[in-house]
TITORGU-511705 format. One line per 4 residues: for each residue x, y, z of C-alpha. Coordinates in nm, 2 decimals, m for minus. Layout:
N
X,Y,Z; ...
//
This chain:
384
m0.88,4.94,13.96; m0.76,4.95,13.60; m0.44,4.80,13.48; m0.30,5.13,13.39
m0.39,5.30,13.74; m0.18,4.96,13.89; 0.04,5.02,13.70; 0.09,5.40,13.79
0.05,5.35,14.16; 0.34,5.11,14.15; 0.56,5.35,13.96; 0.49,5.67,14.22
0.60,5.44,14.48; 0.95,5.36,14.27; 0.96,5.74,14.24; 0.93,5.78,14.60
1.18,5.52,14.64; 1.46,5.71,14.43; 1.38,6.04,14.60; 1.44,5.86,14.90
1.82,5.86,14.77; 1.82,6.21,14.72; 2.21,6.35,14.89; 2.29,5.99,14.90
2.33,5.86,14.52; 2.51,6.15,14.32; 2.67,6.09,14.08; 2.48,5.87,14.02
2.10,5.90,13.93; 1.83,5.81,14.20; 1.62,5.53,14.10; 1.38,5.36,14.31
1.26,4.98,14.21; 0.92,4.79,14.26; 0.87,4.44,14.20; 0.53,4.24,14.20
0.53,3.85,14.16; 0.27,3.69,13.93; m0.08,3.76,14.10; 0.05,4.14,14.16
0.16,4.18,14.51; 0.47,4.35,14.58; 0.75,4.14,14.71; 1.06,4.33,14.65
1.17,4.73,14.65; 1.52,4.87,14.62; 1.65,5.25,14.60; 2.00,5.27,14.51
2.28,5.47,14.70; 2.63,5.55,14.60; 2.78,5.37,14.89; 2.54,5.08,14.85
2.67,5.01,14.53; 2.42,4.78,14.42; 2.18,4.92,14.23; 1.78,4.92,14.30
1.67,4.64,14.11; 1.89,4.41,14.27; 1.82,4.51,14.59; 1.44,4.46,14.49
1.55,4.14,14.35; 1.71,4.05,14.62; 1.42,4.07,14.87; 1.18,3.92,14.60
1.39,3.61,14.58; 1.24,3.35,14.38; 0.87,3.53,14.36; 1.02,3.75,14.11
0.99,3.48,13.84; 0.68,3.57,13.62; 0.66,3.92,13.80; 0.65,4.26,13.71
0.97,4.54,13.78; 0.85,4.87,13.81; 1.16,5.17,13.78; 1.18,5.50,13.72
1.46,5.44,13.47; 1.59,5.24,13.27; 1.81,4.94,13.39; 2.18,4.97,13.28
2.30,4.71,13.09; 2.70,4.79,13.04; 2.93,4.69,13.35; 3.02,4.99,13.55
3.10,4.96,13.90; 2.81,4.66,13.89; 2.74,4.38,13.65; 2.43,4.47,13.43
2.11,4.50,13.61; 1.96,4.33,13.28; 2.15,4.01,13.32; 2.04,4.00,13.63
1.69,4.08,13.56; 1.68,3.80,13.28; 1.80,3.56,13.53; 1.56,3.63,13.80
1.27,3.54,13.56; 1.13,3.86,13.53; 0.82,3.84,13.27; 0.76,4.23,13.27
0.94,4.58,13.28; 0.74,4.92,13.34; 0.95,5.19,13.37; 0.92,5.58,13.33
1.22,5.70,13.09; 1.52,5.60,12.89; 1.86,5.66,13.07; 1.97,6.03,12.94
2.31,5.90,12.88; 2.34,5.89,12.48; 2.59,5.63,12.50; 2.36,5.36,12.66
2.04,5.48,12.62; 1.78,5.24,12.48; 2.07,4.94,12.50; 1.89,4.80,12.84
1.52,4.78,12.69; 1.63,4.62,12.37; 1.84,4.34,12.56; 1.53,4.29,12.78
1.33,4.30,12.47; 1.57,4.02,12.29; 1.51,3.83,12.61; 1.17,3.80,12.57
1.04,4.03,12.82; 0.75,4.29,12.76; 0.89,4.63,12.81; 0.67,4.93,12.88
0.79,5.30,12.89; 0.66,5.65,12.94; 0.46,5.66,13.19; 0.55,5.94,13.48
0.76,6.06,13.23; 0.75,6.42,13.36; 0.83,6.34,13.71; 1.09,6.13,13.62
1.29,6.34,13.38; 1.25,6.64,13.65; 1.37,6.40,13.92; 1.70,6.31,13.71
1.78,6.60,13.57; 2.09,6.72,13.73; 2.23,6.34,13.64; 2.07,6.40,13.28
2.31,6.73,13.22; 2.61,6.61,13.43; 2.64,6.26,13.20; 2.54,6.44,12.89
2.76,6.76,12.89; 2.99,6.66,13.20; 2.90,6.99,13.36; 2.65,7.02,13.66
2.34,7.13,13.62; 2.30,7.53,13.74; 2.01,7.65,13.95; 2.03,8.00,14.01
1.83,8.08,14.34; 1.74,8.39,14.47; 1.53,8.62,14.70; 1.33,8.93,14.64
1.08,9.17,14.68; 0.78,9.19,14.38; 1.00,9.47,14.25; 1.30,9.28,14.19
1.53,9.42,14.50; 1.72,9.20,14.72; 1.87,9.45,14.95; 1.83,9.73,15.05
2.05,10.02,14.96; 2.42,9.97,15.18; 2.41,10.29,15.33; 2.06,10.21,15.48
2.13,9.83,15.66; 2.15,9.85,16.01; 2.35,9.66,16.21; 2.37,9.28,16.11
2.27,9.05,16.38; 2.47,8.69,16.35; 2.36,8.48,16.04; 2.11,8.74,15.93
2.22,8.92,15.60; 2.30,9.27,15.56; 1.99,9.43,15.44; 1.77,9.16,15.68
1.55,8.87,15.51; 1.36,8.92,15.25; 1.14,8.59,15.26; 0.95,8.43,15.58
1.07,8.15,15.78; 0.86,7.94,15.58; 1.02,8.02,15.26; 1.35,8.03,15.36
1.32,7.64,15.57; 1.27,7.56,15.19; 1.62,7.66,15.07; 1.77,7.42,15.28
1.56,7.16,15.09; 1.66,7.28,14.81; 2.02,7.29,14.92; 2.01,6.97,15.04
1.94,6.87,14.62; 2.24,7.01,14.54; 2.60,6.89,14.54; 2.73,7.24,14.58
2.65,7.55,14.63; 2.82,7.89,14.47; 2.84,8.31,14.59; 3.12,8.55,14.54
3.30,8.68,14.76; 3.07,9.02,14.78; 2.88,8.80,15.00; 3.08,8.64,15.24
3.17,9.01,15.26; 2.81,9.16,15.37; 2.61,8.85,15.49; 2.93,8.61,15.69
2.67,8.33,15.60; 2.73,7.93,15.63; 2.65,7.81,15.31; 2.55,7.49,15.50
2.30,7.22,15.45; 2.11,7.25,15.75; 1.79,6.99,15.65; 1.88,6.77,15.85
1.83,6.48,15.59; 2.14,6.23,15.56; 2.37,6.32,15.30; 2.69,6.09,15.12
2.90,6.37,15.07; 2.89,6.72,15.26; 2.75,7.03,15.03; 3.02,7.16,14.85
3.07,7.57,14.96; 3.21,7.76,14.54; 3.35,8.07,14.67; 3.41,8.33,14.40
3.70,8.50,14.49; 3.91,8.71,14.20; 4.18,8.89,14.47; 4.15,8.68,14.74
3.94,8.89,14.96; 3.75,8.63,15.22; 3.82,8.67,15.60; 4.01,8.37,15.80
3.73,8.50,16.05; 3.45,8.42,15.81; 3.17,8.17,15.98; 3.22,7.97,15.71
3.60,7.89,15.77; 3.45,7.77,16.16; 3.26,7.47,16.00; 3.51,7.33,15.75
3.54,6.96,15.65; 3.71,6.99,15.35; 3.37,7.14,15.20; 3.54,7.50,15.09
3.68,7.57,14.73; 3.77,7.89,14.63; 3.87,7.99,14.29; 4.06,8.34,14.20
4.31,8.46,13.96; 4.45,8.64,14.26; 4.89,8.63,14.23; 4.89,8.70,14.61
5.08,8.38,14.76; 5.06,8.49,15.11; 4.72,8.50,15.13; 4.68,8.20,14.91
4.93,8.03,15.16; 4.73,8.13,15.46; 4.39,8.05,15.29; 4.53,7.65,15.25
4.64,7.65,15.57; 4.30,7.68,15.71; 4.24,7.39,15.48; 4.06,7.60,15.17
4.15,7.41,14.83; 4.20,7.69,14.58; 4.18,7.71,14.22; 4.43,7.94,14.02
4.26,8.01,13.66; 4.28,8.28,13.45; 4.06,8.63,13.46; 3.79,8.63,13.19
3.83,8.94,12.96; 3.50,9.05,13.06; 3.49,9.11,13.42; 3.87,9.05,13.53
3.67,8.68,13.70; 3.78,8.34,13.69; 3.54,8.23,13.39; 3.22,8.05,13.48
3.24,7.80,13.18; 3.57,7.66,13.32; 3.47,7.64,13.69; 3.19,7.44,13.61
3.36,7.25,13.42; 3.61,7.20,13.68; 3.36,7.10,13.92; 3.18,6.82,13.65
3.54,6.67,13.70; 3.49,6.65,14.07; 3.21,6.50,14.01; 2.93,6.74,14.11
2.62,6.72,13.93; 2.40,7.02,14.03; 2.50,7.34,14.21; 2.30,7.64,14.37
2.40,7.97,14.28; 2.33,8.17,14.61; 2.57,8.55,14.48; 2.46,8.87,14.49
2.36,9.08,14.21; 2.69,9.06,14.05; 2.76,8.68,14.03; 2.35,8.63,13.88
2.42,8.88,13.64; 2.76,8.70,13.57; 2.61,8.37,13.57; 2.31,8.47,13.32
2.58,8.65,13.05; 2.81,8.38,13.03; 2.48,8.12,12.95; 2.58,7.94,13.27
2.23,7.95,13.41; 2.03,7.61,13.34; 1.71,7.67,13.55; 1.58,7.94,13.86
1.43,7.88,14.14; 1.33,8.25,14.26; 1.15,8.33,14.57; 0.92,8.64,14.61
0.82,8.82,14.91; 0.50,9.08,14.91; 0.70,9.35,14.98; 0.82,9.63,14.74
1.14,9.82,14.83; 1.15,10.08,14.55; 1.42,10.34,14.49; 1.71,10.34,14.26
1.96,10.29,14.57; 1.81,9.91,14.63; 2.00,9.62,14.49; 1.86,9.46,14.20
1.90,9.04,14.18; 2.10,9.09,13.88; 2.36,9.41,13.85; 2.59,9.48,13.51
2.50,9.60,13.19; 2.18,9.37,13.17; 2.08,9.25,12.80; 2.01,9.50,12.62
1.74,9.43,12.39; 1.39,9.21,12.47; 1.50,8.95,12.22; 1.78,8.88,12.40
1.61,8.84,12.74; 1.66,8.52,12.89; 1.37,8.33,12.86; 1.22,8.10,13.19
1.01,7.82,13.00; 0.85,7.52,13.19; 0.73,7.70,13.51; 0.61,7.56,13.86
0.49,7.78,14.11; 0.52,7.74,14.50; 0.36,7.90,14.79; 0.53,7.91,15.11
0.30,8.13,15.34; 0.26,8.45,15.19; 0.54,8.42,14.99; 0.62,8.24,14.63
0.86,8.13,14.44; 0.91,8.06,14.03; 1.08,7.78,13.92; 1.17,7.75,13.53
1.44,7.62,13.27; 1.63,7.86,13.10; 1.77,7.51,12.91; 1.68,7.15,12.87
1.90,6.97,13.11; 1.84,6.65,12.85; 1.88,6.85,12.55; 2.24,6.92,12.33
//
């Protein structure tokens, strides 16, 4: 085996090591560490967690012990070298002997990034970067926006038909059975055991009101997988419309927070009983909504990092028109509903001309069964 193919077997398996941190590390970025001694055998791994503090090459360190001197560090990142909540991984790195770093990327964070490879560098150690780029920077990418812009990064999820509906028309749903929505699914079993992955990868996750309205969903993680903090349920709420009966006030944990520019204090008062945290800010003049830009920036303040937009065709319409929207993840069924009376995924007055179009670059394409689903960027998370 080539140097090179060493070299990138050792990185997937620090890759696999920070995905491993996935619901466990935010806001911090999930890194995963490898270290070989001299003659190449691994003697150390670490994947960093919030509540572990410590960050993954210590731990690998750590477990390597004194076979790290003359070794090799493999990371998906690059190590930090200002004091945070930790000394620098670096100084610890140049203590522990280390003769050579591999790692994937840079750290997106302008304000450090580089700093750690040049103080290896100055140390004397051979730094390598780049490769597993790709999987890196897609693994990171929520952390990249957050510490960049100190906004989360936006995923705006959805499921449809091949003709665009997600509902059928209102006057046609039957009657809704428990946790089913209004209209029935649109996507298989299959597909939709996927969202909670995907939920699961998210801090928080964000509908309007319309939706507690016609679906009484849970807006709950339900993977299974550990996670540090419990998902964070956005509610979109402009006159203070959601039901104390709602399913999702029976599962509370201090998980719910609503923001309206509703002037009702009884209900506001009732709604904080139940334990809801709300948000007072002021209607956009576009849509009579609390604004999109300053909830999410609200949220980067509370330290959330990614969240799923899960509305109905009014809040993905919002969310695209006020250039909230930083990638999709949209899941097809073969089905075509057809008719003017179905609801579209995105309502409102739509762009108006193909140039303005928003434009889904980058794309990865799932199958789940029958059905599919199209993830793109509408935005570089890493970009300015």
């Amino acid at each position: 085996m080539s140097a090179h193919s060493v070299d990138e077997q050792h990185l997937h398996r620090a890759l696999e090591l920070a995905r491993q941190s996935i619901g466990l590390a935010s806001p911090n970025p999930y890194v995963g560490a490898v270290i070989t001694d001299a003659q190449g055998n691994v003697v150390g791994t670490g994947t960093h967690t919030y509540a572990g503090v410590k960050h993954a090459e210590v731990l690998a360190l750590e477990a390597a012990g004194v076979k790290a001197r003359g070794g090799t560090l493999y990371i998906n990142l690059e190590p930090h070298s200002h004091q945070g909540r930790t000394p620098p991984c670096t100084d610890a790195l140049i203590t522990a002997g280390i003769h050579r770093i591999v790692a994937s990327m840079a750290d997106p964070n302008p304000k450090v990034s580089g700093q750690g490879f040049e103080k290896l560098r100055a140390a004397g150690m051979h730094v390598e970067v780049g490769q597993l780029e790709e999987q890196a920077r897609r693994l990171n990418e929520a952390f990249a926006r957050y510490i960049r812009h100190g906004v989360p990064l936006v995923t705006l999820k959805a499921a449809m038909t091949l003709d665009g509906k997600i509902a059928p028309p209102p006057s046609e749903v039957l009657q809704q059975s428990e946790g089913v929505p209004a209209g029935g699914w649109v996507t298989s079993e299959l597909a939709r055991a996927h969202v909670q992955q995907l939920r699961h990868q998210h801090d928080a996750i964000l509908v309007g009101v319309g939706t507690i309205l016609s679906d009484n969903p849970l807006l709950t993680d339900r993977s299974g997988l550990p996670r540090r903090r419990p998902l964070l349920r956005v509610i979109l709420d402009s006159r203070l419309r959601l039901p104390v009966e709602s399913r999702l006030l029976q599962e509370r944990r201090d998980d719910i927070l609503l923001f309206s520019s509703s002037s009702d204090q009884r209900k506001r008062a009732q709604l904080e009983e139940l334990g809801i945290r709300i948000e007072i800010l002021p209607p956009s003049e576009s849509d009579g909504r609390p604004s999109l830009p300053a909830i999410l920036h609200g949220l980067g303040q509370l330290e959330i990092t990614s969240v799923l937009v899960e509305g109905g065709a009014a809040v993905n319409w919002a969310a695209l028109a006020a250039n909230a929207v930083d990638k999709v993840f949209l899941y097809y069924a073969p089905k075509i509903l057809a008719g003017t009376g179905s609801i579209p995924f995105a309502a409102g007055t739509g762009f108006r001309h193909m140039s303005q179009a928003a434009h889904v670059h980058d794309l990865h394409l799932h199958r789940f069964g029958e059905d599919f689903a199209v993830e793109g960027y509408l935005r570089d998370p890493y970009g300015d």
